[in-house]
C-alpha positions as CSV (number, residue, x, y, z in Angstrom):
1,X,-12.6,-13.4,-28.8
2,X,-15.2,-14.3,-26.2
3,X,-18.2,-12.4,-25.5
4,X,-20.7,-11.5,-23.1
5,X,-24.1,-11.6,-23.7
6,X,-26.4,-8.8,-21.8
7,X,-30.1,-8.2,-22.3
8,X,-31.6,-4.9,-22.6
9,X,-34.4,-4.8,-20.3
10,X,-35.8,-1.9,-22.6
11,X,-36.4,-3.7,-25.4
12,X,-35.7,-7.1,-27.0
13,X,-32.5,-5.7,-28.5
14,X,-29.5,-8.2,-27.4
15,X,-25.9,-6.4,-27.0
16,X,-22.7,-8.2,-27.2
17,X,-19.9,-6.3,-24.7
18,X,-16.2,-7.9,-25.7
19,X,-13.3,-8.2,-23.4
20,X,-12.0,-5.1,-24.7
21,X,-15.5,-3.3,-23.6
22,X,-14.8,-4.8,-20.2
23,X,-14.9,-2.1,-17.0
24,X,-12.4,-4.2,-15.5
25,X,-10.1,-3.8,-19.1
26,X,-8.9,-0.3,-17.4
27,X,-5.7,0.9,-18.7
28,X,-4.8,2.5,-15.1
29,X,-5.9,-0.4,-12.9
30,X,-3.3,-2.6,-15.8
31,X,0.0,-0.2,-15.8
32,X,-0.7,0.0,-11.8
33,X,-0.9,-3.7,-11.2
34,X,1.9,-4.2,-13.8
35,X,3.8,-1.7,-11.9
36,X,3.5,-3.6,-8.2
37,X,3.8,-6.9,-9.8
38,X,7.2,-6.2,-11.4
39,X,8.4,-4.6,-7.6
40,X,7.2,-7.6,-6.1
41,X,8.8,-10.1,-8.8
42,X,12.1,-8.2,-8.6
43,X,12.1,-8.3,-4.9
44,X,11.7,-11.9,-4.9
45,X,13.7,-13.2,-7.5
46,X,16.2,-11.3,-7.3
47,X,17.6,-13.2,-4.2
48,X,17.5,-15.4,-6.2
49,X,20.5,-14.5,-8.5
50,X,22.6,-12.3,-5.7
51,X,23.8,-12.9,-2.3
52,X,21.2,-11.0,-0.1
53,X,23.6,-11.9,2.7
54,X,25.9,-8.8,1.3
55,X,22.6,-6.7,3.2
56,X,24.5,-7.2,6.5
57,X,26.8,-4.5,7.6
58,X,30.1,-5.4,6.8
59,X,29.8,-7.9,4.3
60,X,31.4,-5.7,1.2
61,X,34.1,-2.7,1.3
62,X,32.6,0.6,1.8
63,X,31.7,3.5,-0.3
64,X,32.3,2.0,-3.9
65,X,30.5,3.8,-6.2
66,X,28.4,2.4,-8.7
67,X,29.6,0.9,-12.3
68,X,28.1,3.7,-14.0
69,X,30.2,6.4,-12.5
70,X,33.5,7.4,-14.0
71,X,34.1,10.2,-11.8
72,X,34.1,10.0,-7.9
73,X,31.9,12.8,-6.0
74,X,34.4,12.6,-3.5
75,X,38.6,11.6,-2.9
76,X,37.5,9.0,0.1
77,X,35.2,6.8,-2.2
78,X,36.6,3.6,-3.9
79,X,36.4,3.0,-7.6
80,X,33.8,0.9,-9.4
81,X,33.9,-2.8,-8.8
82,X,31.4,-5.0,-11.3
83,X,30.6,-7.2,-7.8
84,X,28.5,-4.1,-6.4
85,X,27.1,-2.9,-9.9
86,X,24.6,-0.5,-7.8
87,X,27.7,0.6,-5.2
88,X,28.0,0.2,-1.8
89,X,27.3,2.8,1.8
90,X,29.2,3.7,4.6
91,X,28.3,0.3,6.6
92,X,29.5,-1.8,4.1
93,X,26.4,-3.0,2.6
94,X,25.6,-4.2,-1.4
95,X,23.1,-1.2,-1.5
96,X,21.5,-4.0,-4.7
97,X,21.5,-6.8,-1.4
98,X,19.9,-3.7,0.6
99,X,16.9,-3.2,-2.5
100,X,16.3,-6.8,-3.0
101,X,16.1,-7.3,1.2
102,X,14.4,-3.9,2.3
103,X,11.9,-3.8,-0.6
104,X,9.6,-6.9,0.4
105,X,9.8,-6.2,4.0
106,X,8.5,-2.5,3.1
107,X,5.4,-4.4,1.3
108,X,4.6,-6.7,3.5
109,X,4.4,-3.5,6.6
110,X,1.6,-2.2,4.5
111,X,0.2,-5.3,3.7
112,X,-0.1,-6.6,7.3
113,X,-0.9,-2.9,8.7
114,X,-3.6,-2.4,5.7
115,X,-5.1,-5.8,6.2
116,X,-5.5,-5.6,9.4
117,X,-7.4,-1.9,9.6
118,X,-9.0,-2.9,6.7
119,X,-10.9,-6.1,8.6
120,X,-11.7,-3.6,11.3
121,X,-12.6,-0.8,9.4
122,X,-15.1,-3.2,7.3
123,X,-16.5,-4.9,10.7
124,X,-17.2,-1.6,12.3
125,X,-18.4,-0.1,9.3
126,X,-20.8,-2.4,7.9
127,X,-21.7,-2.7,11.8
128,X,-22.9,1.1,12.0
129,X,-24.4,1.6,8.7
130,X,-26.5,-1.6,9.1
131,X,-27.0,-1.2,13.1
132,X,-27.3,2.3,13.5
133,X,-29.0,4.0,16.0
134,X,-26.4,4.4,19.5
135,X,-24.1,1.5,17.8
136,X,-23.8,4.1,15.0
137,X,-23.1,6.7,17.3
138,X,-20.1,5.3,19.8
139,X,-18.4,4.3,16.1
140,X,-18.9,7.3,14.7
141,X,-17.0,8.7,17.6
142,X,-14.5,6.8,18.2
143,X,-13.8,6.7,14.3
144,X,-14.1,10.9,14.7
145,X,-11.4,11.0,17.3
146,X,-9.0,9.1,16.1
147,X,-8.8,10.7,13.0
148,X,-8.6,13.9,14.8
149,X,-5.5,12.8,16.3
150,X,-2.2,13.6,15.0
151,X,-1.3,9.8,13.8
152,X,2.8,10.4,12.8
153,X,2.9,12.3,16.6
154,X,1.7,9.3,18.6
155,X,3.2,6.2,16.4
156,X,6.8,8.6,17.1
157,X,5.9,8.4,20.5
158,X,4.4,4.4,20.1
159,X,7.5,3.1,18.4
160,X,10.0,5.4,20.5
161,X,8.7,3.0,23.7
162,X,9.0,-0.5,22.1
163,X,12.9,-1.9,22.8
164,X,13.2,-3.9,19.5
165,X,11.9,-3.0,16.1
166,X,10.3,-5.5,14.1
167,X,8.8,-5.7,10.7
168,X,5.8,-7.2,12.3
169,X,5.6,-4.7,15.6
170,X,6.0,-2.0,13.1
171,X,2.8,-3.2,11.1
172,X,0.9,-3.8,13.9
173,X,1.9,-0.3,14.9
174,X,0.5,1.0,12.0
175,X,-2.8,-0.9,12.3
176,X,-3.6,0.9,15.0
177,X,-4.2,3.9,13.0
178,X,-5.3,2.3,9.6
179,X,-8.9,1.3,10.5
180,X,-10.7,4.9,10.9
181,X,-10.9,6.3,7.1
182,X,-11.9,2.8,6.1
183,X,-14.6,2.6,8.9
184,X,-15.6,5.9,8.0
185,X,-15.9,5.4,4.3
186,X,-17.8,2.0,4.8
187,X,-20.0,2.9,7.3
188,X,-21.1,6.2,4.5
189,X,-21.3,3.4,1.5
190,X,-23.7,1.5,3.7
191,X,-25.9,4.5,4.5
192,X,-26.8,4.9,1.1
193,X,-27.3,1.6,0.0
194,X,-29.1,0.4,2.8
195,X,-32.0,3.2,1.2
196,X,-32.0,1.8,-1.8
197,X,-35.4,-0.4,-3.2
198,X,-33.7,-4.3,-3.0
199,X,-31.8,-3.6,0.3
200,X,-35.6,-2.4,1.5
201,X,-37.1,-5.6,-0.7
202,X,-34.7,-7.9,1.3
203,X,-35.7,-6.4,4.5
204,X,-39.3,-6.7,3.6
205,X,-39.1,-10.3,2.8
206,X,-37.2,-11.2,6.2
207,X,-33.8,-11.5,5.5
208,X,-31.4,-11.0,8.4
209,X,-29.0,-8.4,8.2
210,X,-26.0,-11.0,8.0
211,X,-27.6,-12.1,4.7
212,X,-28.1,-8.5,3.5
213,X,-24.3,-7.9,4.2
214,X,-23.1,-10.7,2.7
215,X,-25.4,-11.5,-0.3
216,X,-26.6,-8.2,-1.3
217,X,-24.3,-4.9,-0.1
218,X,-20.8,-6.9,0.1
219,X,-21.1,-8.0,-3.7
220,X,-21.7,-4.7,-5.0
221,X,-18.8,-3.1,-2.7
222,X,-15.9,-5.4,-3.7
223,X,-14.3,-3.0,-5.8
224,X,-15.1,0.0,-3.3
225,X,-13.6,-2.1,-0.6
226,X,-10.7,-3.0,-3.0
227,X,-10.0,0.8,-3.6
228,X,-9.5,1.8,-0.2
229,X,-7.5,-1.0,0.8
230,X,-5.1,-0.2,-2.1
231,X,-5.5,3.8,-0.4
232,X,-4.9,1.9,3.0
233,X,-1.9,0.4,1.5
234,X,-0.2,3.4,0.5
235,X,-0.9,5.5,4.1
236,X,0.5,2.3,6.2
237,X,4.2,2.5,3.7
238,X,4.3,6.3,4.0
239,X,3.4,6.7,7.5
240,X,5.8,3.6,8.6
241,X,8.4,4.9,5.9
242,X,8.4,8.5,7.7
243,X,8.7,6.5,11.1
244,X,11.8,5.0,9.8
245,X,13.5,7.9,8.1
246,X,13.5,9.4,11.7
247,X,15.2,6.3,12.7
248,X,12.5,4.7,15.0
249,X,12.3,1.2,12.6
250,X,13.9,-1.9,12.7
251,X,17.0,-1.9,12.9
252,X,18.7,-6.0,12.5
253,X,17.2,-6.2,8.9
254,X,17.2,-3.1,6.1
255,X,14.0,-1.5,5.2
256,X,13.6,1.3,2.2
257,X,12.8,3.5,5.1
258,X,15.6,2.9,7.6
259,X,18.0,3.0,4.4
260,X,17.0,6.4,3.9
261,X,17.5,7.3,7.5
262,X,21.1,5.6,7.4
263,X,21.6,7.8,4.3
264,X,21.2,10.6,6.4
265,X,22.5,9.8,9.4
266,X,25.9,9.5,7.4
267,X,25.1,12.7,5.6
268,X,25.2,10.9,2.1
269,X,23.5,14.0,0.1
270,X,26.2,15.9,1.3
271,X,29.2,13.6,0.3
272,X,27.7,13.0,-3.5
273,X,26.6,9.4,-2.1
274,X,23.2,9.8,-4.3
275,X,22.9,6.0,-4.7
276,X,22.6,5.3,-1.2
277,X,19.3,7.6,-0.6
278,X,18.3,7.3,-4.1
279,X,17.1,4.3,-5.5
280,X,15.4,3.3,-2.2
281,X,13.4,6.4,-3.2
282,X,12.7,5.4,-7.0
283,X,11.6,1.9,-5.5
284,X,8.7,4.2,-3.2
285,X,8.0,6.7,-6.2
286,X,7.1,3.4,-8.2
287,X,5.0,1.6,-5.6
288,X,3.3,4.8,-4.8
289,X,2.2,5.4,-8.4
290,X,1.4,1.6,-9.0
291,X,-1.1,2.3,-5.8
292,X,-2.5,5.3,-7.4
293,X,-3.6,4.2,-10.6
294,X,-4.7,0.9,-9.4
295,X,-6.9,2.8,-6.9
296,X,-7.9,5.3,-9.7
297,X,-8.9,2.5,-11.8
298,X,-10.9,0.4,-9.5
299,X,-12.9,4.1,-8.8
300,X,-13.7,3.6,-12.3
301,X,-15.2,0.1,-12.0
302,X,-17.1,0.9,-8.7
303,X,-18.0,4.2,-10.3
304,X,-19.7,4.9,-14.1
305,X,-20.1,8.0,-14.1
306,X,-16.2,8.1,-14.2
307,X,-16.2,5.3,-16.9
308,X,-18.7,7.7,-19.1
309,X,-16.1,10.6,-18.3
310,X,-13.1,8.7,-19.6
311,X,-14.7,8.0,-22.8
Protein backbone atom coordinates (compact mmCIF):
# COMPACT_ATOMS: atom_id res chain seq x y z
CA UNK A 1 0.00 0.00 0.00
CA UNK A 2 1.44 3.40 -0.75
CA UNK A 3 2.40 5.93 1.71
CA UNK A 4 2.80 9.37 2.44
CA UNK A 5 5.60 10.62 4.22
CA UNK A 6 4.92 13.89 6.52
CA UNK A 7 7.49 15.57 8.82
CA UNK A 8 6.80 16.59 12.25
CA UNK A 9 7.93 20.01 12.51
CA UNK A 10 8.06 19.33 16.41
CA UNK A 11 10.50 17.03 16.43
CA UNK A 12 12.61 14.74 14.17
CA UNK A 13 9.94 12.05 14.48
CA UNK A 14 8.81 10.97 10.78
CA UNK A 15 5.01 9.71 10.44
CA UNK A 16 3.79 7.54 7.71
CA UNK A 17 -0.26 8.47 7.02
CA UNK A 18 -1.72 5.45 4.56
CA UNK A 19 -4.41 5.73 2.11
CA UNK A 20 -6.77 4.49 4.53
CA UNK A 21 -5.56 7.56 6.97
CA UNK A 22 -6.44 9.78 4.00
CA UNK A 23 -9.03 12.94 4.79
CA UNK A 24 -10.14 12.50 1.46
CA UNK A 25 -10.87 8.40 2.31
CA UNK A 26 -14.34 9.72 3.85
CA UNK A 27 -16.98 7.23 3.98
CA UNK A 28 -19.83 9.94 3.30
CA UNK A 29 -18.07 11.87 0.51
CA UNK A 30 -17.72 7.74 -1.09
CA UNK A 31 -21.48 6.42 -0.62
CA UNK A 32 -22.52 10.10 -1.87
CA UNK A 33 -20.38 10.14 -5.00
CA UNK A 34 -21.25 6.44 -5.50
CA UNK A 35 -24.73 7.44 -5.10
CA UNK A 36 -24.61 10.30 -8.10
CA UNK A 37 -22.43 8.28 -10.15
CA UNK A 38 -24.73 5.30 -10.37
CA UNK A 39 -27.92 8.05 -11.24
CA UNK A 40 -25.72 9.47 -13.80
CA UNK A 41 -24.56 5.91 -15.29
CA UNK A 42 -28.20 4.71 -15.30
CA UNK A 43 -29.33 7.81 -16.99
CA UNK A 44 -26.94 7.39 -19.69
CA UNK A 45 -26.76 3.95 -20.47
CA UNK A 46 -29.76 3.13 -20.12
CA UNK A 47 -30.79 4.64 -23.51
CA UNK A 48 -28.70 2.58 -24.38
CA UNK A 49 -30.63 -0.68 -24.00
CA UNK A 50 -34.38 0.88 -24.35
CA UNK A 51 -36.11 3.01 -26.72
CA UNK A 52 -36.12 6.52 -25.12
CA UNK A 53 -38.30 7.43 -28.02
CA UNK A 54 -41.34 5.56 -25.97
CA UNK A 55 -40.75 9.25 -23.71
CA UNK A 56 -43.00 10.92 -26.39
CA UNK A 57 -46.67 11.08 -25.76
CA UNK A 58 -48.30 8.50 -27.50
CA UNK A 59 -45.75 6.18 -28.31
CA UNK A 60 -47.06 3.12 -25.90
CA UNK A 61 -50.88 2.24 -24.71
CA UNK A 62 -51.90 4.04 -21.71
CA UNK A 63 -52.25 3.29 -18.05
CA UNK A 64 -50.53 -0.31 -17.90
CA UNK A 65 -49.54 -1.00 -14.77
CA UNK A 66 -46.27 -2.18 -13.88
CA UNK A 67 -45.03 -6.07 -14.04
CA UNK A 68 -44.97 -6.29 -10.44
CA UNK A 69 -48.65 -5.63 -9.88
CA UNK A 70 -51.08 -8.44 -9.85
CA UNK A 71 -53.96 -6.50 -8.85
CA UNK A 72 -55.19 -3.22 -10.67
CA UNK A 73 -55.85 -0.09 -8.33
CA UNK A 74 -58.43 0.67 -10.68
CA UNK A 75 -61.11 -1.23 -13.44
CA UNK A 76 -59.89 1.45 -16.40
CA UNK A 77 -56.04 0.32 -16.19
CA UNK A 78 -54.61 -2.32 -18.49
CA UNK A 79 -52.88 -5.43 -17.34
CA UNK A 80 -49.06 -5.89 -17.06
CA UNK A 81 -47.20 -6.05 -20.32
CA UNK A 82 -43.26 -7.17 -19.93
CA UNK A 83 -42.55 -4.25 -22.78
CA UNK A 84 -43.32 -1.43 -20.14
CA UNK A 85 -41.76 -3.37 -17.04
CA UNK A 86 -42.07 0.07 -14.92
CA UNK A 87 -45.93 0.73 -16.50
CA UNK A 88 -47.06 3.36 -18.50
CA UNK A 89 -49.34 7.19 -17.60
CA UNK A 90 -52.21 8.63 -19.01
CA UNK A 91 -50.23 10.27 -22.15
CA UNK A 92 -49.02 7.22 -23.23
CA UNK A 93 -45.54 7.36 -22.17
CA UNK A 94 -42.90 4.22 -21.03
CA UNK A 95 -42.71 5.95 -17.58
CA UNK A 96 -38.82 3.72 -17.72
CA UNK A 97 -38.34 5.97 -21.38
CA UNK A 98 -39.69 8.97 -19.10
CA UNK A 99 -36.71 8.04 -16.03
CA UNK A 100 -33.94 7.40 -18.46
CA UNK A 101 -35.00 10.86 -20.51
CA UNK A 102 -36.06 13.31 -17.59
CA UNK A 103 -33.35 12.16 -15.16
CA UNK A 104 -30.17 13.74 -17.11
CA UNK A 105 -31.91 16.74 -18.17
CA UNK A 106 -32.89 17.25 -14.31
CA UNK A 107 -28.88 17.15 -13.65
CA UNK A 108 -27.72 18.95 -16.12
CA UNK A 109 -30.52 22.16 -14.77
CA UNK A 110 -28.49 22.10 -11.65
CA UNK A 111 -25.37 21.71 -13.14
CA UNK A 112 -25.64 24.61 -15.65
CA UNK A 113 -27.71 26.87 -13.00
CA UNK A 114 -25.01 25.87 -10.15
CA UNK A 115 -22.08 26.50 -12.38
CA UNK A 116 -23.00 29.38 -13.42
CA UNK A 117 -23.83 31.23 -9.76
CA UNK A 118 -21.11 29.46 -8.64
CA UNK A 119 -18.47 31.47 -11.09
CA UNK A 120 -20.27 34.57 -9.95
CA UNK A 121 -20.56 33.93 -6.55
CA UNK A 122 -16.70 33.09 -6.44
CA UNK A 123 -15.75 36.42 -8.69
CA UNK A 124 -17.84 38.65 -6.46
CA UNK A 125 -16.77 37.01 -3.40
CA UNK A 126 -13.10 36.78 -3.65
CA UNK A 127 -13.65 40.43 -5.12
CA UNK A 128 -15.09 41.86 -1.73
CA UNK A 129 -13.12 40.00 0.77
CA UNK A 130 -9.85 40.93 -1.05
CA UNK A 131 -11.07 44.53 -2.23
CA UNK A 132 -13.05 45.62 0.45
CA UNK A 133 -13.73 48.92 1.49
CA UNK A 134 -17.00 50.48 -0.81
CA UNK A 135 -16.44 47.37 -3.35
CA UNK A 136 -17.29 45.34 -0.24
CA UNK A 137 -20.05 47.29 0.56
CA UNK A 138 -22.30 47.52 -2.99
CA UNK A 139 -21.63 43.43 -2.88
CA UNK A 140 -22.58 43.00 0.25
CA UNK A 141 -25.80 44.72 -0.72
CA UNK A 142 -26.72 43.54 -3.50
CA UNK A 143 -25.84 39.94 -2.25
CA UNK A 144 -28.27 41.08 1.09
CA UNK A 145 -31.13 41.86 -1.06
CA UNK A 146 -31.43 39.28 -3.13
CA UNK A 147 -31.39 36.84 -0.58
CA UNK A 148 -34.02 38.78 1.05
CA UNK A 149 -36.17 38.23 -1.80
CA UNK A 150 -38.63 35.50 -2.08
CA UNK A 151 -36.62 33.45 -4.90
CA UNK A 152 -39.67 30.50 -5.78
CA UNK A 153 -42.14 33.93 -5.94
CA UNK A 154 -40.20 35.78 -8.74
CA UNK A 155 -38.70 32.65 -10.80
CA UNK A 156 -43.02 31.66 -10.82
CA UNK A 157 -43.45 34.98 -12.02
CA UNK A 158 -39.81 34.78 -14.35
CA UNK A 159 -40.75 31.49 -16.01
CA UNK A 160 -44.62 32.26 -16.20
CA UNK A 161 -43.37 35.23 -18.91
CA UNK A 162 -41.05 33.21 -21.10
CA UNK A 163 -43.30 31.51 -24.19
CA UNK A 164 -41.13 28.26 -24.50
CA UNK A 165 -39.56 26.27 -21.74
CA UNK A 166 -36.26 25.02 -22.15
CA UNK A 167 -33.82 22.88 -20.23
CA UNK A 168 -31.30 25.59 -20.85
CA UNK A 169 -33.78 28.82 -20.20
CA UNK A 170 -34.78 27.07 -17.16
CA UNK A 171 -31.12 26.87 -15.84
CA UNK A 172 -30.30 30.03 -16.67
CA UNK A 173 -33.40 30.96 -14.75
CA UNK A 174 -32.15 29.53 -11.88
CA UNK A 175 -28.74 31.17 -12.16
CA UNK A 176 -30.12 34.12 -11.47
CA UNK A 177 -30.73 33.31 -7.98
CA UNK A 178 -27.87 30.80 -7.36
CA UNK A 179 -24.91 33.26 -6.96
CA UNK A 180 -25.83 35.13 -3.52
CA UNK A 181 -25.19 32.31 -0.67
CA UNK A 182 -22.13 31.40 -2.58
CA UNK A 183 -20.97 35.14 -2.83
CA UNK A 184 -21.90 35.48 0.62
CA UNK A 185 -20.09 32.51 2.03
CA UNK A 186 -16.88 33.36 -0.07
CA UNK A 187 -16.66 36.71 0.41
CA UNK A 188 -16.80 35.46 4.74
CA UNK A 189 -14.03 32.66 3.92
CA UNK A 190 -11.88 35.42 2.49
CA UNK A 191 -12.31 37.81 5.52
CA UNK A 192 -10.69 35.41 7.67
CA UNK A 193 -8.02 34.30 5.78
CA UNK A 194 -6.99 37.33 4.41
CA UNK A 195 -5.93 38.03 8.50
CA UNK A 196 -4.04 35.30 8.67
CA UNK A 197 0.11 35.55 9.05
CA UNK A 198 1.15 34.15 5.16
CA UNK A 199 -1.75 35.98 3.46
CA UNK A 200 -0.06 39.22 5.51
CA UNK A 201 3.61 37.67 4.56
CA UNK A 202 2.49 37.69 0.85
CA UNK A 203 1.26 41.11 1.05
CA UNK A 204 4.40 42.20 2.76
CA UNK A 205 6.71 40.80 0.21
CA UNK A 206 4.65 42.51 -2.75
CA UNK A 207 2.51 40.12 -4.17
CA UNK A 208 -0.54 41.34 -6.08
CA UNK A 209 -3.71 40.33 -4.97
CA UNK A 210 -4.36 38.15 -8.25
CA UNK A 211 -1.41 36.01 -6.97
CA UNK A 212 -2.69 35.94 -3.39
CA UNK A 213 -6.11 34.60 -4.93
CA UNK A 214 -4.81 32.20 -6.97
CA UNK A 215 -1.56 30.84 -5.31
CA UNK A 216 -2.34 31.12 -1.73
CA UNK A 217 -6.36 31.54 -0.65
CA UNK A 218 -7.79 29.48 -3.85
CA UNK A 219 -5.65 26.29 -2.90
CA UNK A 220 -6.70 26.05 0.52
CA UNK A 221 -10.54 26.78 -0.48
CA UNK A 222 -10.99 24.03 -3.11
CA UNK A 223 -12.84 21.77 -0.97
CA UNK A 224 -14.89 24.85 0.64
CA UNK A 225 -15.69 25.88 -2.84
CA UNK A 226 -16.48 22.26 -3.77
CA UNK A 227 -18.95 22.03 -0.82
CA UNK A 228 -21.04 24.72 -1.69
CA UNK A 229 -21.30 24.07 -5.20
CA UNK A 230 -22.51 20.55 -4.34
CA UNK A 231 -25.15 22.77 -1.72
CA UNK A 232 -25.67 25.00 -4.97
CA UNK A 233 -26.42 21.95 -6.81
CA UNK A 234 -29.05 20.74 -4.76
CA UNK A 235 -31.01 24.44 -4.30
CA UNK A 236 -30.93 24.91 -8.43
CA UNK A 237 -32.89 20.92 -8.69
CA UNK A 238 -35.25 21.72 -5.89
CA UNK A 239 -36.01 25.16 -6.70
CA UNK A 240 -36.36 24.30 -10.61
CA UNK A 241 -38.08 20.87 -9.58
CA UNK A 242 -40.87 22.98 -7.56
CA UNK A 243 -41.10 25.37 -10.72
CA UNK A 244 -41.99 22.40 -12.70
CA UNK A 245 -44.42 20.55 -10.38
CA UNK A 246 -46.45 23.82 -10.73
CA UNK A 247 -46.23 23.24 -14.34
CA UNK A 248 -44.15 26.28 -15.45
CA UNK A 249 -41.06 23.80 -17.09
CA UNK A 250 -40.55 22.51 -20.28
CA UNK A 251 -42.82 21.11 -21.72
CA UNK A 252 -41.53 19.18 -25.53
CA UNK A 253 -39.09 16.87 -23.45
CA UNK A 254 -39.93 15.09 -19.82
CA UNK A 255 -38.23 16.31 -16.75
CA UNK A 256 -38.59 14.51 -13.09
CA UNK A 257 -40.24 17.68 -12.27
CA UNK A 258 -42.80 18.22 -14.97
CA UNK A 259 -43.47 14.27 -14.55
CA UNK A 260 -44.65 14.92 -11.23
CA UNK A 261 -46.74 17.87 -12.36
CA UNK A 262 -48.34 15.58 -15.18
CA UNK A 263 -48.93 13.08 -12.29
CA UNK A 264 -51.00 15.56 -10.85
CA UNK A 265 -52.59 17.22 -13.31
CA UNK A 266 -54.18 13.71 -14.13
CA UNK A 267 -54.86 13.17 -10.46
CA UNK A 268 -52.63 9.93 -10.49
CA UNK A 269 -52.51 9.67 -6.42
CA UNK A 270 -56.08 9.54 -6.58
CA UNK A 271 -56.54 6.70 -9.24
CA UNK A 272 -53.70 4.27 -7.46
CA UNK A 273 -51.37 5.44 -10.40
CA UNK A 274 -48.32 5.45 -7.65
CA UNK A 275 -45.71 4.61 -10.35
CA UNK A 276 -46.33 7.61 -12.31
CA UNK A 277 -45.44 10.17 -9.38
CA UNK A 278 -43.32 7.79 -7.62
CA UNK A 279 -40.25 6.75 -8.91
CA UNK A 280 -39.49 10.20 -10.31
CA UNK A 281 -39.52 10.93 -6.59
CA UNK A 282 -37.13 7.98 -5.50
CA UNK A 283 -34.78 9.27 -8.40
CA UNK A 284 -34.80 13.02 -6.34
CA UNK A 285 -34.67 11.34 -2.77
CA UNK A 286 -31.37 9.58 -4.13
CA UNK A 287 -29.69 12.62 -5.79
CA UNK A 288 -30.61 14.68 -2.88
CA UNK A 289 -28.92 12.34 -0.27
CA UNK A 290 -25.94 11.62 -2.74
CA UNK A 291 -25.64 15.79 -2.48
CA UNK A 292 -25.82 15.66 1.20
CA UNK A 293 -23.20 13.38 2.14
CA UNK A 294 -20.87 14.39 -0.49
CA UNK A 295 -21.34 17.97 0.89
CA UNK A 296 -21.06 16.54 4.52
CA UNK A 297 -17.92 14.87 3.68
CA UNK A 298 -16.05 17.44 1.82
CA UNK A 299 -17.00 19.76 5.25
CA UNK A 300 -14.88 17.15 6.76
CA UNK A 301 -11.86 17.63 4.53
CA UNK A 302 -12.04 21.52 4.55
CA UNK A 303 -12.84 21.25 8.25
CA UNK A 304 -10.65 19.04 11.18
CA UNK A 305 -12.13 19.83 13.77
CA UNK A 306 -15.05 17.64 12.26
CA UNK A 307 -12.43 14.93 11.22
CA UNK A 308 -11.25 14.84 15.10
CA UNK A 309 -15.17 14.67 15.95
CA UNK A 310 -15.83 11.60 13.74
CA UNK A 311 -13.08 9.66 15.22
Amino acid sequence: MEEKVLMDTGNSNIKTVGFWQSPWFNPKLIIGSILLLSVFLISNIGPIFWDKDMALVGSSPTNVVPLWVTEKPSGLLKDADPAHPLGTESNGRDMLAVLLVGTPRTLRIGLIGAGIGMLVGIILGFTAGLMGGWVDYVISTLCDTMVSMPGLAVLVVIAAYIPQMEVNNLAMIMAIFAWPLPARSIRAQILSMRERDFIKLALISGSSKIDIMFREIMPNLLPYLAASFVVTVSGVILASTGVETLGLGPTRIPTLGTTINGALRATAMFRGMWWWWGPPIVVLVIIFVGLFLINVGLDEIANPRLRGLKS
